[in-house]
C-alpha positions, 0 to 999 in steps of 0.5 A, spaced: 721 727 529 721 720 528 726 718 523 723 715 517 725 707 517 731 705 512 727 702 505 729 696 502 733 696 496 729 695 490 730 689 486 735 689 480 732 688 474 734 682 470 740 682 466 741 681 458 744 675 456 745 671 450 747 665 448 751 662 441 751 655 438 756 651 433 756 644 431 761 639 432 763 633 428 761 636 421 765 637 415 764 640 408 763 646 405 755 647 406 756 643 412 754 635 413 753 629 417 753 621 414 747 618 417 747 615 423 753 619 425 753 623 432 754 630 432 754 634 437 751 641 439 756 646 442 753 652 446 755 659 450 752 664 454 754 670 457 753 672 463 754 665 466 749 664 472 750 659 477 743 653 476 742 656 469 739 651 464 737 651 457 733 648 452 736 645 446 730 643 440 733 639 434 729 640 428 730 636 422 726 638 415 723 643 419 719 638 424 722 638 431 725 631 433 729 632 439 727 636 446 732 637 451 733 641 457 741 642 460 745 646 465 750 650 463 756 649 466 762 655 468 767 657 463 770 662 465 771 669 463 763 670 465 762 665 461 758 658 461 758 653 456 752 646 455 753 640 449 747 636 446 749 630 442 744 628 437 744 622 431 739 622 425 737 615 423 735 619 416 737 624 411 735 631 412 736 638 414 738 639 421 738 645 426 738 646 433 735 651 437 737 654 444 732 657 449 733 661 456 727 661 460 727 669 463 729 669 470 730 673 476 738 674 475 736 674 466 732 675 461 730 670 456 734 670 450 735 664 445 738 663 438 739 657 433 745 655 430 747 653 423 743 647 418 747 641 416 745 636 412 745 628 414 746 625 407 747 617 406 754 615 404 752 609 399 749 613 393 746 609 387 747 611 379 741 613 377 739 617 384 736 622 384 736 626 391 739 632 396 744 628 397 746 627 391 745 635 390 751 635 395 755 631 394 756 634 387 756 641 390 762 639 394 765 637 388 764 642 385 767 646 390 774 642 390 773 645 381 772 637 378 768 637 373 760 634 375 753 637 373 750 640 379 742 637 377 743 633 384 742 626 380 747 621 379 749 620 373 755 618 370 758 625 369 758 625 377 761 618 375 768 621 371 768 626 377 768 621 383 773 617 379 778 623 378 775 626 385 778 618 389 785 619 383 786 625 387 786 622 394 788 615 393 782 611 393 779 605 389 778 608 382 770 607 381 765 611 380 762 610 386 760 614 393 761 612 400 764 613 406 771 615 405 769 619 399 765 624 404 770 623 411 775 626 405 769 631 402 769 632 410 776 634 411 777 638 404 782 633 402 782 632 395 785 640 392 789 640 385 795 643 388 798 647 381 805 646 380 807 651 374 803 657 377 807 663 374 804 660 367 798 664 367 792 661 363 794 653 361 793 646 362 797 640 367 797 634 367 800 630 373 801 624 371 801 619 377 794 621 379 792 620 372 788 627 372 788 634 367 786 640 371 785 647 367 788 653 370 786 660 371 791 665 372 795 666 378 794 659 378 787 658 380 784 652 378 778 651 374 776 645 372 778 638 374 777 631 369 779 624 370 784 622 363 789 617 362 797 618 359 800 614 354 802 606 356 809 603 359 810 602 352 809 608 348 809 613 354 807 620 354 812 625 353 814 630 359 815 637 359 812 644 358 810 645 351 805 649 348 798 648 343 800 649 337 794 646 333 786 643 334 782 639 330 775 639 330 770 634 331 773 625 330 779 624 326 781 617 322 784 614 329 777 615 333 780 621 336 775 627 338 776 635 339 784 634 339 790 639 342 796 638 339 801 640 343 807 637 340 808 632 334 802 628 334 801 628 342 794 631 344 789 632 349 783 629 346 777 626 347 776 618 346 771 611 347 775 608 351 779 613 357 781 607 363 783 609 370 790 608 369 795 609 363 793 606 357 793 610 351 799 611 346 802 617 348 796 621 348 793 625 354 785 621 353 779 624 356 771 621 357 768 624 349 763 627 354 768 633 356 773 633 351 768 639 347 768 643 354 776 642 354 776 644 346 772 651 347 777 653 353 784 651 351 787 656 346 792 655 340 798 657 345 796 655 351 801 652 355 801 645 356 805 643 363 806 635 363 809 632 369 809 625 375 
């Protein structure tokens, strides 16, 4: 009887892969890009398989503005790795998006990566728009006091003034470059000092800046302030509250917090960028009734350079 002749061996099935994706050169916390800034796309596959290639689409708003086809390269560790650079020319949200055609070595797979937004740098009092939304978001997150309604007005003013205080810039109440590659960064964080006073105020003196602390030194609010002059400096210590007034008093003075002798923390029409009152701790009247509602007879009061 003849033997049968030797089968040939059947085909392997495709093998499963997948693929993950990051973006480079972006910052903040939702993260975002400045416009006309490259950033980059930065995928990994596994397995890696020699000749693979991937198409990267990038998405902005949802309509598809970049398609590219790239080979993945060896990482190792069975790995492989590929990188798109793209630059939008105008705001927006962008996401990219990676595909694996399937082969006879793997399967098709694809995944997207996380959106970031491209704003622009330069905001003008008055704008309204996502960039704005952003930028106030990032500002909240860092706990400076600026609504969230994604229009510049002028309590997103006090906080960029308190926010460039903090990190060293110009004091203007303008956006810009380094105000968002700060953002970026996550620069600009009050760093308490009295942790262990539980719920009180400071006041740090050099960046001219009050922040309200929650306890186990969690910071709340930031607001922008001025202490008092050369000449009739503000007194340092750790004092207490010990009285509050309602409402203006006779020296043009709004919601005040006594916090010894006639020193307060207090609202007034004129709170300038650097120390200029006469021994007070002045801040914009708009924000002084949300200091009044939070700060308590008894509530510590930590002034310091």
């Amino acid at each position: 009887m003849l033997a049968s002749p030797p089968q040939p061996p059947a085909p392997q099935a495709p093998v499963a892969g997948k693929v993950s994706l990051a973006l480079e050169r972006v910052g903040g916390s939702p993260q975002f890009a400045l416009v006309d800034r490259r950033i980059v796309v930065s995928g990994t596959v596994t397995p890696y398989v020699g000749g693979q290639t991937v198409t990267v689409d990038v998405y902005r708003d949802g309509r598809q503005v970049q398609a590219s086809n790239v080979s993945v390269t060896a990482l190792g560790n069975g790995a492989g790795r590929f990188q798109v650079a793209y630059v939008s020319r105008l705001p927006g949200l962008v996401r990219a998006r990676a595909a694996h055609v399937a082969s006879a070595q793997e399967g098709a797979f694809s995944a997207s990566s996380a959106s970031v937004r491209y704003v622009s740098a330069n905001l003008a009092p008055g704008e309204r728009s996502q960039s704005v939304r952003l930028l106030q978001a990032e500002l909240d997150r860092l706990h400076y006091a600026v609504p969230l309604s994604g229009v510049f007005d002028e309590g997103t003013g006090r906080a960029l003034i308190a926010y460039r205080k903090m990190t060293g810039l110009q004091r203007v109440p303008d956006a810009g470059v380094q105000v968002w590659d700060r953002l970026a960064r996550g620069a600009g964080r009050f760093r308490v000092r009295y942790p262990g006073d539980g719920r009180h105020v400071e006041a740090d003196l050099s960046r001219q800046v009050l922040a309200e602390v929650e306890p186990g030194g969690r910071v709340r609010e930031i607001y922008e302030m001025s202490s008092g002059k050369p000449s009739t400096p503000t007194v340092l210590g750790r004092f207490r509250v010990y009285l509050k007034t309602p409402g203006f008093n006779s020296e043009g003075m709004f919601e005040s917090n006594y916090f010894i002798r006639g020193y307060a923390i207090h609202g007034y029409a004129e709170v300038p960028t650097y120390a200029a009152s006469h021994g007070c701790l002045r801040v914009p009247i708009p924000d002084a009734p949300a200091i009044y509602r939070w700060v308590r007879v008894g509530t510590p009061v930590d002034v310091y350079y």
